[in-house]
N, C-alpha and C positions, 0 to 999 in steps of 0.2 A: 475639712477646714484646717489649715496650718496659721497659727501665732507664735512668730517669734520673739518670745519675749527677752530673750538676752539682747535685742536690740533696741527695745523700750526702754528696756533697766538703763543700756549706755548713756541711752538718750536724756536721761532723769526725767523720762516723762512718767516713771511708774511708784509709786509709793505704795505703801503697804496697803493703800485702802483700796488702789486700783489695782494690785495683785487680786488681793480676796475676791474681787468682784469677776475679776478674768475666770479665776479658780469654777466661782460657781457659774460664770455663762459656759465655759465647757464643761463639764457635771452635766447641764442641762443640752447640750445640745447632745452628748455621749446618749445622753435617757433616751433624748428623741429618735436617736440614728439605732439604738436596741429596740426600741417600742416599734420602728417600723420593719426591723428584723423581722419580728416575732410576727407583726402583720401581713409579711409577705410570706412568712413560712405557711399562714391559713392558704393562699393559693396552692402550693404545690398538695397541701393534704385534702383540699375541695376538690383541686382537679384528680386525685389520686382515689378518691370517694365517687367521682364522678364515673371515672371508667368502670369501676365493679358493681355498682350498681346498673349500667349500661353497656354490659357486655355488646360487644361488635362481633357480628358473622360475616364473613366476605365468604361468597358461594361465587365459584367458578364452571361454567360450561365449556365442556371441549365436544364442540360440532362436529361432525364429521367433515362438510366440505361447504366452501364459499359459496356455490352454488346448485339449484333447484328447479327440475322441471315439474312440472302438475302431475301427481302419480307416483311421484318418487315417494322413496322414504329420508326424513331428516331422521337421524342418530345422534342421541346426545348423552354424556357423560354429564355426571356432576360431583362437586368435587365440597365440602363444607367446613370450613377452617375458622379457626379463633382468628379474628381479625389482629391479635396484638403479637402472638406467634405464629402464626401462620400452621399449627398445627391440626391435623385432622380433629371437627367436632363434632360430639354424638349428641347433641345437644336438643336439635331441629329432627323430627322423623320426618319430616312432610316439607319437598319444597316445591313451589309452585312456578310451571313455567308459562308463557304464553308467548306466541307469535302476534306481532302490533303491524301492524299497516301503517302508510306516511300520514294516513291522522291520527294515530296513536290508538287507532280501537284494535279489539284481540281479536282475530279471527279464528285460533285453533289454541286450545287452552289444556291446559293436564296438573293434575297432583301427582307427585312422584316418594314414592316410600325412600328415605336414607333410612342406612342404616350404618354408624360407625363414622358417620361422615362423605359418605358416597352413596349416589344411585344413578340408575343410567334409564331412560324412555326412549321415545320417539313421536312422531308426526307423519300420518303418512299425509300426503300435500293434496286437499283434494282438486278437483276441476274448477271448481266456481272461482277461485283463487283469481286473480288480474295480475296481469305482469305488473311487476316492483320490485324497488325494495324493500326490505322489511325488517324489523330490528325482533331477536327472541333476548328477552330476558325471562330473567330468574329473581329470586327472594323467596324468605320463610314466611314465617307469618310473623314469629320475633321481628323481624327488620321492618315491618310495617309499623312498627312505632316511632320509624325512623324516617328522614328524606327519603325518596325513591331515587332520587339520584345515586343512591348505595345499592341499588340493586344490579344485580349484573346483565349488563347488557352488550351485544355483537350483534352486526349489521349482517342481512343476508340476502340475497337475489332468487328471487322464485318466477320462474318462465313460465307462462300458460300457453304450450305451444298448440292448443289445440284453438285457439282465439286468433284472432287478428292482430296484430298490436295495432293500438290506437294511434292513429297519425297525431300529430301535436298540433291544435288550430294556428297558432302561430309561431312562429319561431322566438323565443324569451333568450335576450342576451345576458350572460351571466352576473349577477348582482356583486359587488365586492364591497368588503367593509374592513376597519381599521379596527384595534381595540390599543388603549393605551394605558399600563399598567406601571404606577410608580414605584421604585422599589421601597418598601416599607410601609406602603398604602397612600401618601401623599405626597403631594409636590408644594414646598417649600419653600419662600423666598431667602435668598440671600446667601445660602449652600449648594454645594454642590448636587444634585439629582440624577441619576440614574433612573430609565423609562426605558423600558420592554418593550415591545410591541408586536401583534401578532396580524396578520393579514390573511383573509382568507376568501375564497371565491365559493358565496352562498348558494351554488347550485351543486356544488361536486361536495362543499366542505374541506376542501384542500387549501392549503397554504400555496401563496402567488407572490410570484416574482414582482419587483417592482423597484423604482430608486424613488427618494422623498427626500424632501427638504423640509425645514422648520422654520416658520417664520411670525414674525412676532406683530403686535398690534400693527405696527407703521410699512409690516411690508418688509424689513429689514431678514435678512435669513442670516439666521441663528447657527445653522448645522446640517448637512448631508447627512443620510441615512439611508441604508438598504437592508432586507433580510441575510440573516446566516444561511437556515437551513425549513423548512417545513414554514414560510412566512412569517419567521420569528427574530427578531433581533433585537437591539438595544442603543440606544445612545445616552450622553451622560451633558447636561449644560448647567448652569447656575440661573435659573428663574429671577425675575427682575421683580419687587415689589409693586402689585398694579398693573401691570403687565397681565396680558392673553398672548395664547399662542398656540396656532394653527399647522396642522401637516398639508403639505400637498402631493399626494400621491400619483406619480407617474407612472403608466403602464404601458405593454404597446402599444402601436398603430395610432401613436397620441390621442390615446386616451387617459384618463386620468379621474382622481377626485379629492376634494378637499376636507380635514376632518378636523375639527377643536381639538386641543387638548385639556385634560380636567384641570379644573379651574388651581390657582396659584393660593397658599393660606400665607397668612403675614406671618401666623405664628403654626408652633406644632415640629412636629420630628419628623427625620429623617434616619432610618436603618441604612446602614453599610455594610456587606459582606463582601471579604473579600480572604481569598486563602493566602496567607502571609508567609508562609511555607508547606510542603508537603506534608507536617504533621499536626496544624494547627489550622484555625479560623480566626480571623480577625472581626467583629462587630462595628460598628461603631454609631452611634448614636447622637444626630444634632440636635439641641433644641435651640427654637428661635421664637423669638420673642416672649417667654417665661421665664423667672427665677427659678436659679438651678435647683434642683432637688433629687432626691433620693428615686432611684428607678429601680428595675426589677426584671432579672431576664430568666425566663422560664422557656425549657426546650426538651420537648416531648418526640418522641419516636412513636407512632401506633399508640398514643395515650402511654407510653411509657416513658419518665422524667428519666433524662439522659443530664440535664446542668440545671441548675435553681441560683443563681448568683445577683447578689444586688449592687448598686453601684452608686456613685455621687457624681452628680453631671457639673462641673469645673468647669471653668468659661465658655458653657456653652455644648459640652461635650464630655457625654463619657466610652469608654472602650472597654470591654468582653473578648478577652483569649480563652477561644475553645478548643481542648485536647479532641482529633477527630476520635482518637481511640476512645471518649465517654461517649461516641455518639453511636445507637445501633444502625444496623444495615437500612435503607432506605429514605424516604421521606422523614425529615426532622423539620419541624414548626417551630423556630425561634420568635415567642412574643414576649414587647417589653410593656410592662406594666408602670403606672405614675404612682405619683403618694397615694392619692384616691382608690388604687388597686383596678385602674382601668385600662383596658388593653388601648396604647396608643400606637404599636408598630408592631408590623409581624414581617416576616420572612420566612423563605422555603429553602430547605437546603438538601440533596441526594446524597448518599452515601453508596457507592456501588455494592451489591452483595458481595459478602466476600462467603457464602457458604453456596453452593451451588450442587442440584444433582446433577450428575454427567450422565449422559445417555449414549451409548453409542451402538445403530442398528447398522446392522453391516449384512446385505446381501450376500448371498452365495456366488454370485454372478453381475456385472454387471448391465448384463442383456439376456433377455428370457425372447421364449419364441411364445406362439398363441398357446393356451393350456397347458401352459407348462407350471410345474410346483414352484415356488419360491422359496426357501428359506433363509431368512433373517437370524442372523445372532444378536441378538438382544443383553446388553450389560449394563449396566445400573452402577453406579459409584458415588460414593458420598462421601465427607469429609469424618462422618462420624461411624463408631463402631457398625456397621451394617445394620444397619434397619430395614427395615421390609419398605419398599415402597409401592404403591400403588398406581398403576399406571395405564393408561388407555391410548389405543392403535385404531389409525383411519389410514386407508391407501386408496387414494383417487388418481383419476387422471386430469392431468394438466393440459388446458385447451385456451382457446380464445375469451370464449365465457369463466374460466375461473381458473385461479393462478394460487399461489400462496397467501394464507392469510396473515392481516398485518397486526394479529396480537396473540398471543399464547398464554399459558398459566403463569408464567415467571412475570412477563411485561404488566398481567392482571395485579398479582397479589403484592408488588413491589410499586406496580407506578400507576395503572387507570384506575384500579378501586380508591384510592388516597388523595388523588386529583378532581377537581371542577373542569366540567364540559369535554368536547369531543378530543382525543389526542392522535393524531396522526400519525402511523406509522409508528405504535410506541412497542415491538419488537425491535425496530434498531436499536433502542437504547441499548439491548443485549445484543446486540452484535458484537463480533469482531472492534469494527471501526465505531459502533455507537457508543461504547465503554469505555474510549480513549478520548470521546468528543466532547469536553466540558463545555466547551462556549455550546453548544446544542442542549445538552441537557439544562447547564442554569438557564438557559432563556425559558426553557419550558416552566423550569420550576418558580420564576418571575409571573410568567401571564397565565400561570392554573391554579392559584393558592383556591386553599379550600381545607376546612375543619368540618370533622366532623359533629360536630356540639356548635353550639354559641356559648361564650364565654359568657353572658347573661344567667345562662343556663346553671354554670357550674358554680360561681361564685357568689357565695350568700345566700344560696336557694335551697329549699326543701328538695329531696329527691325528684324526681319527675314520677307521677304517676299512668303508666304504662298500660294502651288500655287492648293493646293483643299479648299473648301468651305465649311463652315458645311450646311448642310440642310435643312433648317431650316421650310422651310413649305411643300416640296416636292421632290423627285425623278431630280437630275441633268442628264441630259443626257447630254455627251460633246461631242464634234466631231472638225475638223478642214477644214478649204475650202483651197485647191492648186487651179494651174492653171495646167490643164492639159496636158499642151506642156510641161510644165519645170519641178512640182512640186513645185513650190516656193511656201508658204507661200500667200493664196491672200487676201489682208486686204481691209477691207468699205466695205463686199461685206454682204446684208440683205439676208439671208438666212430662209426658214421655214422648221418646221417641222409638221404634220399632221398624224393621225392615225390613219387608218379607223374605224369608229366605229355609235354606235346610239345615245352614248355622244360626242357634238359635243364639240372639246377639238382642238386648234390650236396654236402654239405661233411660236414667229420671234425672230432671233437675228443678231447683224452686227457684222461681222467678226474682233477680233481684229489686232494690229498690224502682232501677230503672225499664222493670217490668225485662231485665235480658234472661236470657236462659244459653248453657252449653255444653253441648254433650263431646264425650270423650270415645270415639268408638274405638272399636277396634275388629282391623280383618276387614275395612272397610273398600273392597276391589273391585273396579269395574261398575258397570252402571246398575245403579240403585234403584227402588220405588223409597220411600222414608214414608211412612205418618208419626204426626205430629200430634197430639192430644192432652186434655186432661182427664182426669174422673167425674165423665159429663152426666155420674148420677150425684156427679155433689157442684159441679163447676160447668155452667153452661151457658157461660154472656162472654166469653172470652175469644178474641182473632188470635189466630198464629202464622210467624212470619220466619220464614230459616233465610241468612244473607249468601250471600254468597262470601267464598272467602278470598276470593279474589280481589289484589289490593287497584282499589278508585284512585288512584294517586299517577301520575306519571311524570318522568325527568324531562326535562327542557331541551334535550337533546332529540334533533332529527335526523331525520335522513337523508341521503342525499337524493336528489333529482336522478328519477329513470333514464334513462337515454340509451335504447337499445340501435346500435347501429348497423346499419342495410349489410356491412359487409358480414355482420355476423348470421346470416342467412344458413350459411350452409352447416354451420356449428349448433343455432338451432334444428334445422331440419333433424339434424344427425341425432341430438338430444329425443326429440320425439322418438325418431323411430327405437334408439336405445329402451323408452320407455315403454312402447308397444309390445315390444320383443320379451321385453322382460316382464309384464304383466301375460303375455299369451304364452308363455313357455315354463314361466315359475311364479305365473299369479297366485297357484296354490297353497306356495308357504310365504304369504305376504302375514297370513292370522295365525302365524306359531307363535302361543305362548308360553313363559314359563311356568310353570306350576306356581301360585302364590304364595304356599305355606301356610293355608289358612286353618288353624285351628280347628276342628271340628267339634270337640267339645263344649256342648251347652256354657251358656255365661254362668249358672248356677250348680256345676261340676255334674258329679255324678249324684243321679239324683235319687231318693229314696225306692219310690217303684217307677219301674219302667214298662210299657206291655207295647208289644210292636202286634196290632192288633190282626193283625192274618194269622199269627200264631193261635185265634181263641175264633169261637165261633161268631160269625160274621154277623152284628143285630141292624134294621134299618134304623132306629132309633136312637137317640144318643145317650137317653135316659136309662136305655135296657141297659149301654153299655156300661156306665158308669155304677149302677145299681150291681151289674152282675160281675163285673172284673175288677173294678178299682174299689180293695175297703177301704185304703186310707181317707179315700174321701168318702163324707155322709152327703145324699140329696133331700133337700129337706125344702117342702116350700112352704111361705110366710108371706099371706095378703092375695096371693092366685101368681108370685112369681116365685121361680126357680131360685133354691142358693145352697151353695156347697159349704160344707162344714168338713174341714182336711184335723186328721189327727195328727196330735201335737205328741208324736212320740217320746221324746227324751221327759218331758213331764206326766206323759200316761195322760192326757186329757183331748179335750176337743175346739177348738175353735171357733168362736163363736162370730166371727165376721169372714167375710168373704176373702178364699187366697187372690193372690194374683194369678190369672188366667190369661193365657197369651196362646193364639193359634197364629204359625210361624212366625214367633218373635214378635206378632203384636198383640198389645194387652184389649180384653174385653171384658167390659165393666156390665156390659148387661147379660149377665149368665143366664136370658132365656134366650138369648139369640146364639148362644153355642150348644144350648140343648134343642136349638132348632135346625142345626147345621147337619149334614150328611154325614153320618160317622163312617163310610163306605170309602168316603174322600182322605180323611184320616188315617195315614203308616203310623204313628207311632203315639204313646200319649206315657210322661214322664210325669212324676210327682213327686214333689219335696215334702214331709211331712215333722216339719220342727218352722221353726222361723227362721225366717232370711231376711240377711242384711245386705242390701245393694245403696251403697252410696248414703244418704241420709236417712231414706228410708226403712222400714219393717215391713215385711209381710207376712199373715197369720197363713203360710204356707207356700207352693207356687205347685198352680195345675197347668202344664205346657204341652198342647196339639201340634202336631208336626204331620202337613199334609203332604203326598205325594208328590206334587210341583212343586211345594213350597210356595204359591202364591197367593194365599190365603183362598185356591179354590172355587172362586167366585164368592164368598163373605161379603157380606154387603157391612162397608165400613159405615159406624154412624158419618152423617154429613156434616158433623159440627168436624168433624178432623181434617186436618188439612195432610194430604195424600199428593206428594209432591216428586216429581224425577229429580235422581243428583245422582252427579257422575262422582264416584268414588276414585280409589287410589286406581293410575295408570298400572293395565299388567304388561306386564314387560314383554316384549317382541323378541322372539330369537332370530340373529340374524341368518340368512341362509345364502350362503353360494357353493355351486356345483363343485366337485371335484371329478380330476382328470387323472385317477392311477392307473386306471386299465387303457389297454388300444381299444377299447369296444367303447369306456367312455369318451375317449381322445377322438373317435372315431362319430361321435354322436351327432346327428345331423339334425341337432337343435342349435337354434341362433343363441349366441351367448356375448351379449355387446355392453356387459354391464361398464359405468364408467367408475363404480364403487366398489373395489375389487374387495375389500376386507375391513372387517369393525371388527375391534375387540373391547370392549369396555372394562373387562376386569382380567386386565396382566398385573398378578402381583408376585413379585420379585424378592427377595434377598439379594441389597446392593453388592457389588464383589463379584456374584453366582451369575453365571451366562444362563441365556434361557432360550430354547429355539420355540419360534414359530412358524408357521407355516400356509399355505395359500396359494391357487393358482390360479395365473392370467386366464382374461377372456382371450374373444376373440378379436377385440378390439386393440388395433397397435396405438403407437405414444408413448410418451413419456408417462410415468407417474410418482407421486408423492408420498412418501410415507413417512405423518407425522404420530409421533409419540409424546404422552407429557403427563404429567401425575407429580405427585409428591409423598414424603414418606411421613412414616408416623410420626418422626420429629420433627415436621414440617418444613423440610429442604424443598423448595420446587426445581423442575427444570422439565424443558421441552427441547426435541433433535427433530430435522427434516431431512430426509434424507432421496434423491431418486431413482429410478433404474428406467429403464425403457424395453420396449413389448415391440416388436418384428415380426413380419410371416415366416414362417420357416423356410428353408432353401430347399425347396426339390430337388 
């Protein structure tokens, strides 16, 4: 607000009583424009409160190859980064993948061990499979507190060439739709507007060509319009108060359709970006029809405040000059806030990276004959002192069925993880030519806004309370205890879990209010038997239920329509027998695993006495045995049943309640049913003889059986227990392809038609330091692809493609 009072005074309109009063209305309006300072500064510390308390994980997959015959193996890397640096996180041990079919259910599901921030699995593809597409994503269990829209997701092609493919009963012409997106969120009477718009053909999900006109309630056109690049463009007109107005979309072979556009407000803002020179951004903000007031422009990068500036909107309009140099690399969210502290306009603005890893894999040659070696030199460069980076190698071949793919780690963790709905082709952005393309990029960054919070959320609000956990050293298994008459919820009730095995591995949890329980395992690999129980000599009206931890949520996002075509006949056939060939020649190392690392040490260390009982003379009875080899425990029976009384060494006394007793890792409360059990079946029997503390609980000792199989034997569990299959953590597959050093292998008169010549998932590097790898062709010629991509411990990404091509050799 400007008073020029030298011009009042001239005027003799001002006298000393109308000074004082000027005096104190500015005083007061100074208080007002400080009081809503101070107001707006709680936004940037609520939203700055918001991000640490909701840490963000973007988890990336690097696939092996776009496409998949039934029998194959899929290969996959994972990659686990601080969403706001993009630096590797240790954060998550466990991330979960799954393969979705085009109604979104999982057909082939896996837990994968990170560790550091990386893990790599697989899929092998089985037959029942249907040709499609199919989309695999990824997520923690942290991120399930979140949209699934944040989970990471790529689209993939899987062939059941052993099937028919299904004729299609009719032929369905491809559906097309508009979407109209105003810059700033609304469209305004009586200012200028800027509107986006993205078109796209619902059966492929691609962006379509087209030319449109705009025309208004009476018919009158308004404006010409066509797409830029990927069905995206813009135009800009001044909306008439009361006024509608309609697109009519022309396509070829005159065809066409017609679309609204969202409705016109009389009042409300208008955001303007525009870059006013190479080192700045210009804002600009109309409001129409409201008394001007104090705004607020907040602008975050990844949840990190890059500008916080307030402003006073002057006839109509205020302006925001932003230095690009305060703004970090990628997606920045400029929203303006009112007096009220309400989001009324937001905008999306790109910053190109400007730190990148450079990759560069340089074949020895570039043309190799059948089985012959390849070697790549492999370097690594970053802008920063040399850091290690971590990186993962796929070499396919290039056919009619599948070509390059159209997204990598860089276009992920810079542009689709930070964006709403499907984005096309968003490795161009890092191209060459896509990094020089602004009119392409803003259009994108117009029609894909998207946060990840709701401002709701952040401002004025208690923390959010979070009801999954991250991982952080183990495998959560959750489940919940009812009572069995009612179903209610049954809370305080100590719950175990146990599973059978020859690592003895046990834990307990008390049911909370909401009757949940969760156990923390560890060393949890490959497929499981689990029971479930309580102390059903003290607790025995209770259901037990373990979830799955699989997230019920899914993103909005589909897939595109199948559509295998007649000419690709011969591309499949070829694909089949590839997979024949290679199950009947090297089926045998499809089940090499790596070693897990699992612990072998009991949950309860080393334990007081141990007796591995083939060392002692062999009794049929269980009673001789415990009576004649183990003193630390007394047998003592009280009512006509069996109980063990363990001496309580460090105090010189005895025990006067029952230890905990577990044969293979599960606990058994009726100690006459393990003095009825075969001690013939029983290697080993361990005693702890002081008290132990596992988790909340004590016990007045622990006596732990450990049978030959490990499977408790044939033990007959009580039937109150719930005795359940769970597939634990994926072990990891090694992958195998033949090598050709000698003439006698080169000479091998086995078919070798792999189209997957080489996987490596853990190349790590010192950027700077060259690094050779190595690999050789089949017998299969073409072209093929070798991509590479990863990122370093200071979270640089970057991905290289590189090809070479396979010939028969020249007799």
């Amino acid at each position: 607000m400007h008073i020029n009072r030298y011009t009042y005074m001239q005027a003799g309109f001002l006298s000393k009583v109308g000074l004082l009063a000027v005096v104190c209305f500015v005083l007061l309006a100074t208080g007002t424009v400080t009081a809503q300072h101070t107001s707006f500064k709680t936004i940037g510390a609520q939203f700055d409160q918001h991000r640490k308390n909701a840490l963000q994980e973007k988890l990336f997959l690097h696939i092996d190859r776009p496409v998949y015959a039934c029998g194959e193996t899929m290969w996959f890397k994972l990659y686990n980064a601080d969403g706001t640096l993009h630096k590797p996180l240790d954060m998550s041990k466990i991330a979960y993948v799954e393969v979705l079919d085009d109604a979104q259910q999982p057909v082939l599901q896996a837990k994968v061990a990170l560790k550091e921030g990386t893990g790599n699995g697989s899929f092998i593809l089985p037959a029942t499979l249907r040709s499609g597409n199919y989309k695999v994503r990824a997520y923690t269990n942290w991120m399930k507190n979140f949209s699934p829209e944040f989970y990471f997701e790529q689209p993939v092609t899987i062939v059941n060439t052993f099937q028919k493919p299904e004729a299609p009963e009719k032929a369905v012409d491809a559906g097309y739709t508009i979407q109209f997106f105003p810059e700033g969120g609304n469209m305004v009477a009586g200012v200028e507007n800027k509107v986006a718009f993205k078109a796209i053909n619902q059966k492929t999900g691609k962006g379509i060509d087209f030319t449109g006109e705009l025309h208004d309630q009476y018919g009158t056109k308004i404006a010409d319009f066509k797409p830029y690049k990927f069905g995206m463009g813009h135009f800009t007109f001044t909306p008439t108060k009361g006024a509608t107005y309609t697109a009519i979309v022309k396509l070829a072979e005159n065809k066409g359709f017609v679309k609204p556009l969202p409705a016109v407000f009389e009042k409300g803002y208008v955001l303007q970006l525009i870059e006013s020179d190479p080192e700045r951004l210009k804002l600009t903000l109309n409001q129409v029809g409201q008394p001007g007031e104090q705004v607020y422009l907040l602008g975050h990068t990844r949840q990190m405040i890059a500008i916080a500036e307030a402003a006073t909107i002057n006839q109509g309009q205020a302006t925001f000059i932003v230095d690009k140099k305060a703004l970090a690399d990628g997606i920045t969210h400029f929203t303006v806030f009112n007096t009220q502290q309400l989001p009324v306009a937001e905008r999306l603005y790109f910053k190109q990276p400007t730190q990148k890893l450079e990759l560069h894999v340089t074949p020895d040659k570039p043309q190799y004959n059948t089985r012959e070696k390849v070697t790549l030199d492999l370097l690594a460069n970053a802008d920063n002192a040399n850091p290690t980076a971590n990186l993962s190698m796929a070499v396919y071949r290039l056919d009619s069925l599948q070509g390059t793919t159209e997204s990598n780690i860089e276009s992920y963790f810079w542009l689709t993880s930070d964006l709403k709905g499907t984005i096309e082709n968003p490795a161009y952005y890092f191209s060459a030519l896509g990094k020089t393309d602004a009119a392409a990029i803003d259009n994108l960054m117009l029609t894909h806004g998207w946060n990840r919070f709701k401002w709701a959320e952040v401002i004025n609000k208690e923390p959010s309370a979070y009801s999954f956990l991250p991982e952080y050293n183990g495998h959560l298994v959750t489940g919940k205890v009812t009572h069995k008459s009612t179903g209610a919820p049954a809370p305080g009730i100590v719950t175990y879990l146990g599973s059978p095995g020859k690592h003895i591995r046990f834990y307990n949890d008390k049911s909370d209010a909401n009757g949940a329980i969760q156990f923390e395992v560890k060393d949890f690999f490959g497929e499981k038997d689990i029971v479930v129980q309580s102390d059903f000599s003290k607790d025995s009206t209770y259901h037990f239920e373990i979830y799955s931890p699989f997230s019920d949520k899914y993103a909005g996002n589909k897939v595109a329509a199948f559509d295998l075509s007649e000419a690709l006949q011969s591309e499949l056939t070829l694909r089949h027998v590839q997979t024949q060939v290679k199950q009947a020649y090297f089926g045998n190392y499809t089940n090499l695993f790596k070693p897990a690392g699992v612990d072998s040490i009991a949950f309860y260390g080393k334990p007081s006495e141990s007796y591995l009982l083939d060392d002692y003379k062999r009794f049929k009875v269980m009673e001789e045995v415990m009576r004649e080899y183990v003193p630390g425990v007394q047998v003592r029976k009280r009512g006509g049943n069996f109980r063990f009384m363990v001496f309580d060494r460090p105090h010189k006394s005895i025990f006067q309640n029952n230890p905990m007793v577990l044969l293979d890792g599960v606990p058994v409360f009726n100690i006459d049913k393990i003095m009825a059990f075969d001690p013939l079946k029983v290697k080993k029997l361990d005693v702890m003889t002081s008290l132990y503390f596992n988790g909340p609980l004590v016990y007045n000792g622990v006596v732990s059986y450990t049978t030959y199989t490990g499977d408790l034997a044939g033990f007959e569990l009580d039937p109150r227990a719930l005795l359940q299959a769970y597939e634990g953590l994926q072990l990891q597959r090694e992958f195998y392809a033949p090598a050709y050093e000698t003439p006698e292998q080169k000479q091998s008169r086995l078919a070798d038609l792999r189209n997957l010549l080489h996987w490596a998932p853990d190349l790590k590097t010192v950027t700077g330091k060259e690094k050779k790898v190595n690999f050789y062709t089949s017998d299969q010629t073409g072209t093929y692809l070798i991509v590479v991509q990863g990122l370093t411990e200071n979270g640089v990404v970057g991905s290289k493609a590189v090809t070479f091509s396979v010939k028969q050799p020249v007799m």
